[in-house]
C-alpha positions as CSV (number, residue, x, y, z in Angstrom):
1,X,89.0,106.0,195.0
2,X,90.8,106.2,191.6
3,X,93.9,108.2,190.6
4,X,94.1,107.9,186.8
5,X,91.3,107.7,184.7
6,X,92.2,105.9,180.7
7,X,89.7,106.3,178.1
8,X,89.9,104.6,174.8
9,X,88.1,104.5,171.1
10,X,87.8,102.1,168.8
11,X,86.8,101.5,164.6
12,X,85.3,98.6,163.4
13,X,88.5,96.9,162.9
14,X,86.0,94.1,160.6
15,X,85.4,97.2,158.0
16,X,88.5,98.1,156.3
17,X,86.9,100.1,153.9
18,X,86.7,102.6,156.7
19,X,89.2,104.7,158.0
20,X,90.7,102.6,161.1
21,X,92.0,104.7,164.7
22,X,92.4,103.4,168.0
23,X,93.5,106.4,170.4
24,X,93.5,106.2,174.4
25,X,94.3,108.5,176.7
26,X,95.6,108.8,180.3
27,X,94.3,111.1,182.6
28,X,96.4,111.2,186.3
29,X,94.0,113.1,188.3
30,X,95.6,115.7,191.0
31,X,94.5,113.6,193.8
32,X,92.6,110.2,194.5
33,X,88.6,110.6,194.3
34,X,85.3,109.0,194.0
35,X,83.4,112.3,192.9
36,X,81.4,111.2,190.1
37,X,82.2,115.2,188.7
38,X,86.1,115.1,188.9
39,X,85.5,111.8,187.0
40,X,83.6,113.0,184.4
41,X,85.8,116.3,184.2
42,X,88.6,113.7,183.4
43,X,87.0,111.8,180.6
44,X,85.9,114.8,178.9
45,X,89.3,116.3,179.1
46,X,90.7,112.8,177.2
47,X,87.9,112.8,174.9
48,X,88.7,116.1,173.8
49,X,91.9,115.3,173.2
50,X,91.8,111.8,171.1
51,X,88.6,111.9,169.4
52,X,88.6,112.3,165.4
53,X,85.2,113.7,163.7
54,X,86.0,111.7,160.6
55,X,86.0,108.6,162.2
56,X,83.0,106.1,162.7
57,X,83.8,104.3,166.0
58,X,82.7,101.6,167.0
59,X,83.3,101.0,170.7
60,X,84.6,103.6,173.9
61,X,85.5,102.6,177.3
62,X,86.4,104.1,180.6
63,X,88.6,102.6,182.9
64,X,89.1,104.3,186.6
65,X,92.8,102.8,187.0
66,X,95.3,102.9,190.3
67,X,92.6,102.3,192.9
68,X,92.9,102.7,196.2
69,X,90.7,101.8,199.3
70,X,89.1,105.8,201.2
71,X,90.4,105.4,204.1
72,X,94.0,104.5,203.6
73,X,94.6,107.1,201.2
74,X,97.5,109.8,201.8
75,X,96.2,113.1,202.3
76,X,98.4,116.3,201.3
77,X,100.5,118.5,203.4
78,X,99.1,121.4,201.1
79,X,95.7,120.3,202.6
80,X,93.7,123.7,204.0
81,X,90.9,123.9,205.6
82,X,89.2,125.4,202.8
83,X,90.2,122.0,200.4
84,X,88.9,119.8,203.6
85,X,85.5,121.5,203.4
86,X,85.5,121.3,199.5
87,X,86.3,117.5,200.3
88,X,83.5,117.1,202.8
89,X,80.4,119.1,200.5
90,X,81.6,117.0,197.5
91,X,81.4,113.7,199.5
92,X,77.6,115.2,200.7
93,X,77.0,115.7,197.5
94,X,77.7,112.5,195.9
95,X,76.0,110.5,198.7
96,X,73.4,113.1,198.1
97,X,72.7,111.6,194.6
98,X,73.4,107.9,195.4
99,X,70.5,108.1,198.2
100,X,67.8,109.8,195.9
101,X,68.3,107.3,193.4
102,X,68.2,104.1,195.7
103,X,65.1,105.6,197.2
104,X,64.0,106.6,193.8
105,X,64.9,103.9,191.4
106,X,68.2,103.9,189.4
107,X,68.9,106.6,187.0
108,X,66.6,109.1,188.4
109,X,69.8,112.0,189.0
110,X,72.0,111.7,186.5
111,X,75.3,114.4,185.8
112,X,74.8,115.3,181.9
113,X,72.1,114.4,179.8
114,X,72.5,112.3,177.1
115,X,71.0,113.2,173.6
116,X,67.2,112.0,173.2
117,X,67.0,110.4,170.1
118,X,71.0,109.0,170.0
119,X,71.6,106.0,167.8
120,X,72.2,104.0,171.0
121,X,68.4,104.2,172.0
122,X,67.1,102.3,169.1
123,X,69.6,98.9,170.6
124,X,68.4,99.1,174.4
125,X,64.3,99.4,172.6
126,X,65.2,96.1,170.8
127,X,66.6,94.0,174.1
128,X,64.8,91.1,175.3
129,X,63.6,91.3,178.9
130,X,65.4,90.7,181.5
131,X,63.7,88.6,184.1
132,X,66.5,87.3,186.2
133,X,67.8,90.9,186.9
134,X,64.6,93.2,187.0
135,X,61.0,93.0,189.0
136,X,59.9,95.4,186.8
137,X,60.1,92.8,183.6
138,X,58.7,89.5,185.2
139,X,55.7,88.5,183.5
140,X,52.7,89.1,186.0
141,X,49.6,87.2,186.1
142,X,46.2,88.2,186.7
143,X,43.7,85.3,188.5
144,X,39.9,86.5,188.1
């Protein structure tokens, strides 16, 4: 479970013809989870408040920071009943979505959709295959 969420941006530090920012941000989150949507909620939050529209980065990065192992974390003595079923839904939830997409191949439930045509699409079309890692991409041969 992570308790603090950092999220950075980067320029091309190799182009100082552009305009050059580095932000990051630290988000502490109220208390430590492995629910993919408090995560996201997080980021978005930091995003919000370091990114620049002028700027052309280059790189981003999230880091989940101050980890701690589920079952020794310290639970709160403002804990109700209602948070301990909000706790327990969430965690069905999330292993909810990791069990469809073991069963169903990775990526198949997602949170968010990322745009269709982004720029980032046209670097993963170009990749060469990758036949240690994947069945999908070993070459298969046919005997007649």
């Amino acid at each position: 479970m992570a308790r603090t969420v950092y999220v950075f941006l980067k320029t091309n530090r190799h182009r100082p013809d552009l305009p050059q920012y580095s932000p990051s941000a630290v988000v502490e989150l109220t208390k430590p989870t492995d629910d993919s949507r408090e995560i996201l909620h997080a980021v978005a939050q930091a995003f919000v408040a370091i990114y620049g529209p002028h700027y052309r980065f280059m790189k981003a990065g999230v880091m989940l920071i101050d980890l701690i192992d589920a079952n020794r974390q310290q639970l709160s003595l403002l804990d109700t009943a209602q948070t301990a079923a909000d706790r327990e839904r969430g965690e069905r939830l999330m292993a909810t979505l990791d069990e469809l997409n073991r069963q169903m191949g990775r990526g198949t439930v997602k949170l968010g959709m990322p745009t269709p045509n982004a720029a980032w699409h046209l670097r993963c079309a170009n990749r060469s295959p990758r036949w240690t890692t994947r069945w999908e991409d070993l070459p298969r041969i046919t005997v007649r």
